[in-house]
N, C-alpha and C positions, 0 to 999 in steps of 0.2 A: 504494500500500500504506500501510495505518494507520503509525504511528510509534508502537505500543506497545512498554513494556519491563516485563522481569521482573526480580521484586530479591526476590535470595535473601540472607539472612545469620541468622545465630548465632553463638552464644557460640561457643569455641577448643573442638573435642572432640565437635560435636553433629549431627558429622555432613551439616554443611551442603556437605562439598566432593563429595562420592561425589554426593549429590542433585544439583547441577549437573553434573557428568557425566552420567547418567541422562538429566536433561531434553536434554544436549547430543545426547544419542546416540537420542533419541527419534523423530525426522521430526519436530518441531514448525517450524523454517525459524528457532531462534535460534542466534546468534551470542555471543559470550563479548566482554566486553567486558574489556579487559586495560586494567587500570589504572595509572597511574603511583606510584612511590613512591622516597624517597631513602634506604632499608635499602639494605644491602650484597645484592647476590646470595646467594644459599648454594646449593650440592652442585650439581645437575643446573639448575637454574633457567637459562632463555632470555630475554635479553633482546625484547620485541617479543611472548613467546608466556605467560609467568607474569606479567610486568611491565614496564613500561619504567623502567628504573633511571636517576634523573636526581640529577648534582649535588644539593646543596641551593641553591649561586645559579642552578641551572636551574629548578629549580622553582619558589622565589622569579620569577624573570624570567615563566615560566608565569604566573602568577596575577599576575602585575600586565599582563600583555597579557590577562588576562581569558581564558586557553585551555582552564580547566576549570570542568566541569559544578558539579559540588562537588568541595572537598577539606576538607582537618583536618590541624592537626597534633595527631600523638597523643601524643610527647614533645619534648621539643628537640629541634630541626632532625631531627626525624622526621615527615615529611610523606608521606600520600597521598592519591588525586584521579583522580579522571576526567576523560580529556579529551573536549571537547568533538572531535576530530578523529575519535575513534575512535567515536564513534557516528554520524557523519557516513559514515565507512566500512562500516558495516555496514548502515545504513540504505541507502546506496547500490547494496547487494547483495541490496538486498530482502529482509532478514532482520530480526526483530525481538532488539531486543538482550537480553543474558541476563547480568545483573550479578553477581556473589558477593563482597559489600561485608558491611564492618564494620557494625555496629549503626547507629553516627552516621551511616555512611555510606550506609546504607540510610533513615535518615529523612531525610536532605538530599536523597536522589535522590526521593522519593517527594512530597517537599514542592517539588520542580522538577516533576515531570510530571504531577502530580494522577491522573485518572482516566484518563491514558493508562497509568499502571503499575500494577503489581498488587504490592505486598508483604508477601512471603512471610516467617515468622519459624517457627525449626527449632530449638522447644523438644525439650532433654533431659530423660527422664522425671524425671530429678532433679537438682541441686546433684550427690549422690553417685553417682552413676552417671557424671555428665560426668567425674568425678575420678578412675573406677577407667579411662574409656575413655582419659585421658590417660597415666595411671601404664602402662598397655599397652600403647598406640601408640610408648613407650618412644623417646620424641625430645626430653625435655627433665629439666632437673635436679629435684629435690624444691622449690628456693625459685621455679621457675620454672611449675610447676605451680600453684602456692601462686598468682602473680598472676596465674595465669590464672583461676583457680578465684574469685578473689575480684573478677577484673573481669567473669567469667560472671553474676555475684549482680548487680551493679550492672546490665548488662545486660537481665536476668530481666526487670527492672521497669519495661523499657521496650515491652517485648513488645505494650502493649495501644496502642503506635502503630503497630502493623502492620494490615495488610487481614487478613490471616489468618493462622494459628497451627495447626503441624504437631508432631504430639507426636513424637520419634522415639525409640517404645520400641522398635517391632521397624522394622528397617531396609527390609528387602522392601516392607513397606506402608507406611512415610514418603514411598518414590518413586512407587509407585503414587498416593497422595493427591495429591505433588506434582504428578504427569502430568498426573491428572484436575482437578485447580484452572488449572493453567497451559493446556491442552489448549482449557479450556470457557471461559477469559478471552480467548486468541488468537482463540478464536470458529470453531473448528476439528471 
């Protein structure tokens, strides 16, 4: 079996997590690739099935044994990364992997596997629409919105290093799109 992977990401808000559900729940044969990072857990979160939750000298010890694919730190000793172990396991189970990475994180995994990945980028119809979808979702403070929204802008502008660009004004038809791009990459 090919060793292709799908890299989903967007801004905070744009809908990029329900679309990897979608694809998950589709019969395509991908697998979720659960990343590492050293955030604290929060509410319901499983180690091993949202993220593997590592020390920050475990992580450090990670990357200098060279055990992930890409990582980043996105603040002080705020690190996350792929490992290399877990596409190892998925690949082993005959499935193609199915990432839902950070912006960065989507261009460093795309810039690893060239033409074996397909990346996917899950534009919101707007700056203000991503802003009212957050203020609803009703999970974070007003100054917290604020950096989301203004690391969303920063983001935007990297959009055109993607393979391709899913507008998600109506939701129904962002997963449909997705299906059909991911569907006809896997060669399905």
């Amino acid at each position: 079996m090919e060793r292709k992977s799908v890299i989903i990401s967007a801004p905070s808000g744009a809908g990029k997590t329900t679309i990897v559900k979608h694809l998950l729940d589709s019969g395509l044969n991908l697998s979720f690739s659960v990343s590492a990072t050293t955030r604290p857990l929060r509410g319901n979160e499983i180690y091993g099935v949202d993220y593997f939750f590592l020390s920050v000298p475990e992580f450090r010890n990670r990357i200098e044994k060279n055990e992930f694919v890409e990582w980043e730190q996105v603040y002080k000793d705020l690190y996350y990364g792929t490992l290399r172990s877990e596409l190892e396991r998925i690949w082993a189970n005959d499935k193609y992997v199915l990432f839902d990475v950070d912006v960065q994180g989507a261009i460093n995994l795309k810039r690893e596997f060239g033409t074996d990945a397909i990346a996917i980028f899950i534009m919101p119809p707007s700056v203000e629409e991503l802003e009212n979808r957050l203020v609803r979702r009703g999970t974070d403070t007003p100054e917290k919105i604020k950096i989301r929204v203004d690391k969303a802008k920063e983001e935007l502008e990297l959009a055109n290093q993607f393979d391709l660009v899913i507008v998600n004004h109506q939701l129904d038809k962002a997963k449909e799109e997705a299906f059909k791009i991911v569907s006809s990459f896997l060669g399905r």
